[in-house]
C-alpha positions in Angstrom: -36.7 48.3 -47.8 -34.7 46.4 -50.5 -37.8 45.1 -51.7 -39.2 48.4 -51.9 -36.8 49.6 -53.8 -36.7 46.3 -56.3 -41.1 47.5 -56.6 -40.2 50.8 -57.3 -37.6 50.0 -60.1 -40.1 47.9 -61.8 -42.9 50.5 -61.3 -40.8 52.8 -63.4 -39.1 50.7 -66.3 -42.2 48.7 -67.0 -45.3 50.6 -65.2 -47.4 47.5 -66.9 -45.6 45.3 -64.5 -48.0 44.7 -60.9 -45.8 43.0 -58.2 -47.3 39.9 -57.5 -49.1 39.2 -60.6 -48.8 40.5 -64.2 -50.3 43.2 -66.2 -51.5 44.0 -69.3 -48.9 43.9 -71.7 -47.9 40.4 -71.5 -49.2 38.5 -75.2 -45.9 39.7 -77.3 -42.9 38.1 -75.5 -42.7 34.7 -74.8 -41.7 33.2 -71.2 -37.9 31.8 -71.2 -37.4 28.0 -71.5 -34.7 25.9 -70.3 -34.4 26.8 -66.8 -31.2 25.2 -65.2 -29.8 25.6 -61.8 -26.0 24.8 -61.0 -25.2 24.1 -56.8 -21.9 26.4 -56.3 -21.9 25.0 -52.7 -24.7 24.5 -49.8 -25.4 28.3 -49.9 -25.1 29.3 -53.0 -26.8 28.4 -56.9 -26.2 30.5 -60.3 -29.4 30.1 -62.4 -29.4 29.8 -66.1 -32.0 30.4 -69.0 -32.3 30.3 -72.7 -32.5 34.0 -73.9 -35.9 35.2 -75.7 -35.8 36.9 -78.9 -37.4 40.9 -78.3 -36.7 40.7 -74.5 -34.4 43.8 -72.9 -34.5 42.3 -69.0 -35.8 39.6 -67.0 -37.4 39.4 -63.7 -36.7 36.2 -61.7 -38.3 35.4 -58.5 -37.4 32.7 -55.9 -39.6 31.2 -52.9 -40.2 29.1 -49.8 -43.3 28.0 -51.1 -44.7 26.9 -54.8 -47.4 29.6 -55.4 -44.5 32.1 -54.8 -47.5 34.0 -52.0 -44.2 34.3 -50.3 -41.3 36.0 -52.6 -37.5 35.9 -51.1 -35.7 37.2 -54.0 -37.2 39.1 -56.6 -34.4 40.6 -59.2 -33.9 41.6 -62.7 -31.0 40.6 -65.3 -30.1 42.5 -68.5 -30.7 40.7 -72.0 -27.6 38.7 -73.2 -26.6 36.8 -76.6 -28.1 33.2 -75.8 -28.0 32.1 -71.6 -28.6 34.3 -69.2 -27.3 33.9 -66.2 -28.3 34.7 -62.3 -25.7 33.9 -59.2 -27.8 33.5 -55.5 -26.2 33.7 -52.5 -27.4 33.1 -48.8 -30.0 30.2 -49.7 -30.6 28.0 -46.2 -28.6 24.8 -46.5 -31.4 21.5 -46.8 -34.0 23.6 -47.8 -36.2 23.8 -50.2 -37.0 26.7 -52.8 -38.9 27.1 -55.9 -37.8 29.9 -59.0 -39.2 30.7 -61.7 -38.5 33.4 -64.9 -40.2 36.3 -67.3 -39.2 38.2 -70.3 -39.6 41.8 -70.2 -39.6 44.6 -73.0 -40.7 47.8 -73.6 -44.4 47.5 -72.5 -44.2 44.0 -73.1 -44.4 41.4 -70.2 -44.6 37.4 -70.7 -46.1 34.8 -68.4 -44.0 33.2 -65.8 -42.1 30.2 -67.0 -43.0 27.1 -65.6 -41.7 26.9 -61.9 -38.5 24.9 -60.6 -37.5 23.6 -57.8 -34.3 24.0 -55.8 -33.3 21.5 -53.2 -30.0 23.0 -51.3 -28.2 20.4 -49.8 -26.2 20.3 -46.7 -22.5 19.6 -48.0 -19.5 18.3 -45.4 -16.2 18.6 -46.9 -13.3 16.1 -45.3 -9.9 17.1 -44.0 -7.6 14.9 -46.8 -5.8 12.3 -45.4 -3.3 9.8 -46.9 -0.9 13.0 -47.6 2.2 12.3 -49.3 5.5 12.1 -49.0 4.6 10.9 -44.9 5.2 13.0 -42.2 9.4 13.4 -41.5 10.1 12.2 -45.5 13.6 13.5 -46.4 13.8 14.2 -50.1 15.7 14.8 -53.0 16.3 18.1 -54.3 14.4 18.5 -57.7 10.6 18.7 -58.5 8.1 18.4 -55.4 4.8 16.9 -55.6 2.7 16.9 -52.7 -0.3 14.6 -52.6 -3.2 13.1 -50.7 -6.5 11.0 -50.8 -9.3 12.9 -52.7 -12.2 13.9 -50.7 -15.5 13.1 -51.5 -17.6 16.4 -52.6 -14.8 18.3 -53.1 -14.1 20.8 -55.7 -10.6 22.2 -55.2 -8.1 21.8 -52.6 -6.2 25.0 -50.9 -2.4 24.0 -50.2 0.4 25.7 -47.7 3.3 24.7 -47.2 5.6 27.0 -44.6 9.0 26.3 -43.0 7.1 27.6 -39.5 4.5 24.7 -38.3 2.2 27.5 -37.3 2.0 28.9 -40.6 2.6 32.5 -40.0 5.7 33.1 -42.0 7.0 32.6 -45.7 3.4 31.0 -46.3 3.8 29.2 -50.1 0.5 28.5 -50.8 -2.1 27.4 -53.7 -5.4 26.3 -55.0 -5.6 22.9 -56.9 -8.8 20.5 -58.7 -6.5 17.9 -58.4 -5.2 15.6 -55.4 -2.1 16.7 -56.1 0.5 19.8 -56.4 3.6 20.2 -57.8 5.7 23.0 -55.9 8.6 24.3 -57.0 9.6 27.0 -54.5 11.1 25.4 -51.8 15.0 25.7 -51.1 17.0 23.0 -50.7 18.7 21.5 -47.4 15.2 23.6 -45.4 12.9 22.0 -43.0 9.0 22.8 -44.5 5.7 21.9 -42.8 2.7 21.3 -45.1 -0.9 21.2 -45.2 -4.3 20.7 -47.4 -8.1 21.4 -46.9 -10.5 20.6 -49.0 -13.1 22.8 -50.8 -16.7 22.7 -52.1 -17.0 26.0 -53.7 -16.2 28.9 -51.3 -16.9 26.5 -48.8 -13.5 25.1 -46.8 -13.2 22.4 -45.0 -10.7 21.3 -42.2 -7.2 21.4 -42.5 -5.2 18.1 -42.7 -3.0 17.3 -40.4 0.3 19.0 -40.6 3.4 17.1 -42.2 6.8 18.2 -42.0 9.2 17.5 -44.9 13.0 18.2 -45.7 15.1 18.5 -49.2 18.3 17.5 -49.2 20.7 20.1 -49.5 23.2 20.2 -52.1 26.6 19.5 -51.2 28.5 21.4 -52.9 27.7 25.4 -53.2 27.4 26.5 -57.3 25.7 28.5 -59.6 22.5 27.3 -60.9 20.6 28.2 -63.8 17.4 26.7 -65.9 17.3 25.6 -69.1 14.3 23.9 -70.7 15.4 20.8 -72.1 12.6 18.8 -74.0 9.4 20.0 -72.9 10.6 19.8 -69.3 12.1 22.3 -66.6 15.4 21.3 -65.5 18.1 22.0 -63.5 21.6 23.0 -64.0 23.8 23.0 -61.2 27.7 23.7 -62.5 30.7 25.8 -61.6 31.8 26.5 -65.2 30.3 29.2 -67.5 30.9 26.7 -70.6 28.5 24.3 -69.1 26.1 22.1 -71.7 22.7 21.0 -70.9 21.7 17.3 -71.1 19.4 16.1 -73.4 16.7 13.7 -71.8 14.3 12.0 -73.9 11.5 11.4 -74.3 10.2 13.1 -71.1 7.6 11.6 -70.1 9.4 8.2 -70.3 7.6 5.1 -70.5 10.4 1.9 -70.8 13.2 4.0 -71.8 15.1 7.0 -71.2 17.8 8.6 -73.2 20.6 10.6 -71.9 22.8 12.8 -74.6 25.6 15.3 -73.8 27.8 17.5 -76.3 30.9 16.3 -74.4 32.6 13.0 -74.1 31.1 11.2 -70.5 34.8 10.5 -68.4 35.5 7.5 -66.2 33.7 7.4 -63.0 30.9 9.4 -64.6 27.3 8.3 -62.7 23.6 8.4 -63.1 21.5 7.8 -59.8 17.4 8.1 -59.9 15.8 9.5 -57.0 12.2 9.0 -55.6 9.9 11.4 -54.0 11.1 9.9 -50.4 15.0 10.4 -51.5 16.0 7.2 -51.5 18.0 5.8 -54.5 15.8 3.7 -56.8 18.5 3.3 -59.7 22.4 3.9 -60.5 24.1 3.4 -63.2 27.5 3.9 -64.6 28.5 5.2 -67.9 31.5 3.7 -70.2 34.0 6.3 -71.2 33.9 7.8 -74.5 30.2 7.9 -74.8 28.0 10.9 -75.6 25.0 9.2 -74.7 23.4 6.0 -72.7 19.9 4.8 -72.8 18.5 3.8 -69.5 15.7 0.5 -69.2 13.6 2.3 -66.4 10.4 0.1 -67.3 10.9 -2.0 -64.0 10.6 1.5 -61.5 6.8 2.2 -60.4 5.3 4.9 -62.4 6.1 8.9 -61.1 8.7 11.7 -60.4 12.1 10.9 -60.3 15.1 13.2 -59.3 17.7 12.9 -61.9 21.3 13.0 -60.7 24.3 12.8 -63.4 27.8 13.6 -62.4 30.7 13.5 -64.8 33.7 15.9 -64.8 33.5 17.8 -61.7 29.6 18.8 -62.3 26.3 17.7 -61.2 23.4 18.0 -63.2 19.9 17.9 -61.6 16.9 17.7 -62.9 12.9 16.0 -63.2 12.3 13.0 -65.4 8.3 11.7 -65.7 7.7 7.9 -65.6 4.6 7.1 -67.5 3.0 4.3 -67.8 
């Protein structure tokens, strides 16, 4: 029926057209060039031509067989400015298919471009594995990053992260090209269960398997606000309204990293550097009277750090970027 109704369109915009062949009106227009074909996944394809100067539509057709004798898809496109694009849907995975394109105008039909083929393969997209932080990590408060192996074919990963292991409740989810994804939703001092499956196209793969994960909760319960602080988001945690921000720089760090303040650092004032797995990977002390310290971080392995400094009764937290 479908087809049918595709005949009967054709009949009536160009009544030169004959299904199947090509009539009478087909020396003005010239048939499109440049025929490329882009895989979206096993199923799917979105075709692509060179536009044809005096063409309104064009008719593209798509077949088992080379001779088109038998025609699956049989469509027309509007004009646009320079590549025209077709998107196909419910093409066989493995098989085989051959498409080809004409110009159309106002009683003016071209000759079929030369025909291409189409060779839809049959895709398998891996569960990730290798997911970090491991299954049971305890972390430090701050920036998350959640990673894992990348899988071979894949296209985007789709990531949930959940404080139910059954996924049913307070669902945090997002879609990512790259093995990894920073979250910055989850509270502090909660348990959270995460997961990734890989994509090609609309096509998903598995799941992983599910990790569990747990911030460490701040100790002592203050107001917190944001501030942005060098290109980077971090956190103030304090319990006085005339708080000052730090001043971190650069971030990204490479070798060094500079700490400035507005006040005077005390006695017994702190820095400690936090990895991803919450365990301290630097601490250092600060002399009293200073307003700023440089830190050699050149020796820690490249990645996210939690920043802790502590001096006068308040706690700054925040994100620094090691880059090498």
């Amino acid at each position: 029926m479908a087809r049918v109704r595709q005949a009967l369109l054709l009949s009536v915009l160009f009544p030169s057209i004959v299904l199947g062949g090509v009539g009478t009106g087909q020396s003005q227009l010239l048939p499109p060039t440049q025929l490329v074909a882009s895989y979206n996944d096993e199923q799917s394809v979105t075709l692509r031509w060179q536009a044809v100067a005096g063409a309104r539509y064009y008719r593209f057709q798509i077949s088992d067989v080379r001779d088109f004798s038998v025609v699956r898809t049989d469509a027309l496109v509007l004009q646009a400015r320079s590549w025209i694009r077709a998107t196909v849907a419910g093409l066989e995975p493995g098989k085989e298919y051959w498409w080809r394109v004409q110009s159309l105008a106002d009683g003016s039909v071209s000759q079929w471009s030369l025909a291409v083929r189409l060779r839809m393969e049959s895709w398998s997209v891996e569960a990730p594995d290798d997911l970090v932080p491991p299954d049971g990590a305890t972390l430090a408060f701050g920036r998350l990053q959640l990673s894992w192996r990348p899988c071979e074919n894949a296209t985007s990963y789709r990531v949930q992260v959940s404080p139910s292991p059954r996924f049913d409740s307070d669902v945090l989810e997002a879609e990512t090209v790259q093995p990894w994804v920073v979250e910055h939703r989850c509270v502090a001092g909660k348990l959270y269960y995460w997961r990734v499956c890989s994509k090609r196209g609309s096509q998903e793969g598995q799941w992983s398997q599910v990790q569990r994960f747990q911030l460490l909760p701040l100790s002592i319960p203050r107001r917190q606000r944001e501030t942005a602080v060098s290109g980077a988001r971090v956190q103030l945690i304090s319990g006085q309204h005339n708080a000052l921000p730090l001043m971190l720089t650069p971030n990204l760090a490479a070798d060094q990293l500079t700490i400035a303040s507005t006040e005077e650092f005390d006695p017994g004032s702190s820095i400690v550097f936090y990895d991803v797995q919450g365990r301290s990977a630097l601490e250092q002390s600060i002399r009293s009277g200073e307003r700023s310290v440089t830190i050699a971080v050149g020796h820690l392995p490249q990645g996210s750090y939690t920043l802790h400094v502590a001096y006068r009764g308040r706690r700054w937290i925040g994100t620094v970027e090691l880059l090498r």
